[in-house]
N, C-alpha and C positions, 0 to 999 in steps of 0.2 A: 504494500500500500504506500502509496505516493501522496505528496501534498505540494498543489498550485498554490501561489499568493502571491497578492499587492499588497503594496503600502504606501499609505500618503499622509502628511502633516503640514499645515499653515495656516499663518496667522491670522490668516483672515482681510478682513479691508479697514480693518477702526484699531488692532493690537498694534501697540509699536515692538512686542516682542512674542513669541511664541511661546507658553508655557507648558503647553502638551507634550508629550514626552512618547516614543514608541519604541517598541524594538521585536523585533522577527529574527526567531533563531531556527536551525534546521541541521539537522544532521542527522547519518546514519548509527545507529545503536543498535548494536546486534543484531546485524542484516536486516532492523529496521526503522524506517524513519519515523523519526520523530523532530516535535515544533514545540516551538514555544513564542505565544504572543502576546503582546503587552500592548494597555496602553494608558495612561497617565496623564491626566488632565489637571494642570499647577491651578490653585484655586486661582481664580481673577479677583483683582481687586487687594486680594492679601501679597505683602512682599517675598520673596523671595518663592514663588509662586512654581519657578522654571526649576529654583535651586531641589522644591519638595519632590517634582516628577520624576530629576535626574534621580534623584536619589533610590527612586524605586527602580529605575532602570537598572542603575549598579546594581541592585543589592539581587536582583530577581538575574542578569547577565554571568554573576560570581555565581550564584547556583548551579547555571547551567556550563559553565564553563568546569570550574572547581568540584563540583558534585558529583552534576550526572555525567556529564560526559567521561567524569576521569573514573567512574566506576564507583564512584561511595555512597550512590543512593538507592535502597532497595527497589527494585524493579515490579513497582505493585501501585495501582492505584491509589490503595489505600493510605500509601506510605509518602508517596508523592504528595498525595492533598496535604496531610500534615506535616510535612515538612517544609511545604509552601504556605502555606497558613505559618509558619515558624517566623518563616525568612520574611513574610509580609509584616508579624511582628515583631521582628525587628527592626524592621525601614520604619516603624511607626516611632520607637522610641528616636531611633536617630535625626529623624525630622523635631521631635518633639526638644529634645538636646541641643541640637543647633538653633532653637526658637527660643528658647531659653537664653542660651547665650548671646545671641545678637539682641537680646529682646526686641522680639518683633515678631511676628504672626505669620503663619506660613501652614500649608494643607493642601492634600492633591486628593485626587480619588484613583482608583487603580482598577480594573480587568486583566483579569490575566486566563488564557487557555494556553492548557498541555496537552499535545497532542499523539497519541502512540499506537499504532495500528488503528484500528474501529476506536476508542476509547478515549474519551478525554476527561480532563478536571477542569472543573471551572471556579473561579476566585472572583471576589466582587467586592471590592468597599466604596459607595459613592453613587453615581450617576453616571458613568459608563457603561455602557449597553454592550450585551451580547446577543446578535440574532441570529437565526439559524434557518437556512431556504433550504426547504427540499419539495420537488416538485411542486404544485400549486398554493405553497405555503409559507409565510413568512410569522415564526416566530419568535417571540422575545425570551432569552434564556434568563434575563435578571432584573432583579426588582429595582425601581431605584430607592435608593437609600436621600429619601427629599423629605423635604415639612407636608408637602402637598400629597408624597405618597403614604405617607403614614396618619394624613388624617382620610386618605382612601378606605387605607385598613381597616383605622378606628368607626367606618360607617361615619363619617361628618364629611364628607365630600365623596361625589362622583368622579370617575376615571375623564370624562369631559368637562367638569369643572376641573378640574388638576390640571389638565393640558393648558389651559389661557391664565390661568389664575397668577398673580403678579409675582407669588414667590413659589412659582413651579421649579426655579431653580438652584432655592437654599437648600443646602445639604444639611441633610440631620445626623451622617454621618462621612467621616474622611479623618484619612491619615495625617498625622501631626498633629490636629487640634485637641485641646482641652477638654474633649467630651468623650463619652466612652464611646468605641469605634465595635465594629461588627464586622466579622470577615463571612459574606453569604460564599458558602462554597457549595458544589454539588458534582456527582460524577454520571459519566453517560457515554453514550454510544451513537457513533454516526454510519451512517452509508454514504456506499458510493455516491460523489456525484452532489454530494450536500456542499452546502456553502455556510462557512461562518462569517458575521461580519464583526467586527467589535469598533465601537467608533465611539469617541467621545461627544457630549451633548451639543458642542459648535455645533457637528456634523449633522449627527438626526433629526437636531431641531429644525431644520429648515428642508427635511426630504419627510412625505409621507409614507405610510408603509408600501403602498400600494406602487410607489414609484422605486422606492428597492426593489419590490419583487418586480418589476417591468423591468429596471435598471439589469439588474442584476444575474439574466438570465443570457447576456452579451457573454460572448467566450473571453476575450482576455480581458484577466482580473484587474491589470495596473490601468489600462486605457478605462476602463469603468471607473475605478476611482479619480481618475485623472477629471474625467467628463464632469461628472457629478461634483468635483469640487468648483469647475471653470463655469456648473450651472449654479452653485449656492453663491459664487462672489460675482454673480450679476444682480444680485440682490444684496442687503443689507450686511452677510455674512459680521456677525460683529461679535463672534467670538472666536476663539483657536480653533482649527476644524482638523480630525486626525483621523483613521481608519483604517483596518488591514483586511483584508477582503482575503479566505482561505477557500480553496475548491478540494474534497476529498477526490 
């Protein structure tokens, strides 16, 4: 089993900097491949915004370099999720550490999928999306962690009022900050021919589902992201916009 992907990140039309953070890793492991995707969206508005995303990059990049590849990490789902839920908290304190020190404020949110044979883990703090197309279906693998989804849950808001409402985009939880953080994980299995997308909230704020799954059905991956960004920054695009598009 093989793994296609793109990837794309930018600042959009109104950031003077880019705080989203990505990274696509790939290699073969015991005659088989495996992936690893990230993606890191620096809080806006809070300082060192770029510095919180890098930081999950290293810290999730040294796993896979140091870890799995060099053979020290048990070769099991199970063992993989928690040990990525480890390395996530860790990047939490070290974000939290450096904001300490500078005093100053700083927070990213994170997605991460591993990918190995049929089998993936999926990791989640924040409002980074994971979706998943297979044949006539586009769905959403993760909740977002927002004020607006959690008063969904709590039944005082509609999934329709959450989408316009002014603070659809306060995080009620992310890395770094001062409040207790939640890492939503869960494990699962793909077929042939699926597509992951993971894209930060720049990106899917401004595509509807309906236009992923249209989009999305183009055969190469990088030109589909490419398209889709050159059509969100003929509009407002007024946040960081990032995305890794994976074909099983």
């Amino acid at each position: 089993m093989s793994y296609l992907v793109g990837a794309i990140s930018d600042k959009g039309n109104v950031r003077d900097n880019n705080e989203d953070n990505i990274l696509l890793c790939k290699a073969v492991y015991e005659k088989q491949e495996a992936l690893l995707a990230v993606v890191a969206d620096g809080m806006g508005g809070l300082a060192f915004g770029e510095y919180a995303s890098s930081c999950v990059i290293k810290g999730l990049r040294n796993w896979w370099q140091h870890q799995f590849l060099a053979g020290k990490q048990e070769l099991s789902l199970v063992s993989i999720k928690d040990t990525l839920e480890f390395v996530v908290e860790q990047i939490h304190e070290t974000i939290k550490e450096m904001a300490e020190q500078s005093h100053s404020s700083m927070g990213t949110t994170v997605s991460v999928i591993f990918l190995y044979g049929m089998e993936y883990v999926l990791l989640q703090v924040g409002d980074s999306r994971v979706y998943q197309i297979r044949k006539k279906e586009i769905r959403q693998l993760t909740i977002d962690q927002t004020w607006c989804q959690d008063e969904v849950v709590a039944g005082r808001m509609t999934q329709e009022e959450a989408a316009i409402h002014i603070k659809r985009h306060v995080l009620s939880k992310a890395l770094g900050v001062n409040r207790p953080f939640f890492i939503k994980s869960s494990m699962g299995t793909v077929q042939k021919k699926d597509r992951l997308l993971l894209c930060s909230d720049g990106y899917y704020s401004y595509i509807q589902e309906k236009e992923l799954f249209r989009r999305y059905f183009q055969k190469n991956l990088q030109i589909i992201l490419e398209r889709s960004v050159e059509r969100i920054k003929k509009g407002k695009a007024e946040d960081n916009l990032s995305a890794i598009l994976i074909e099983i």
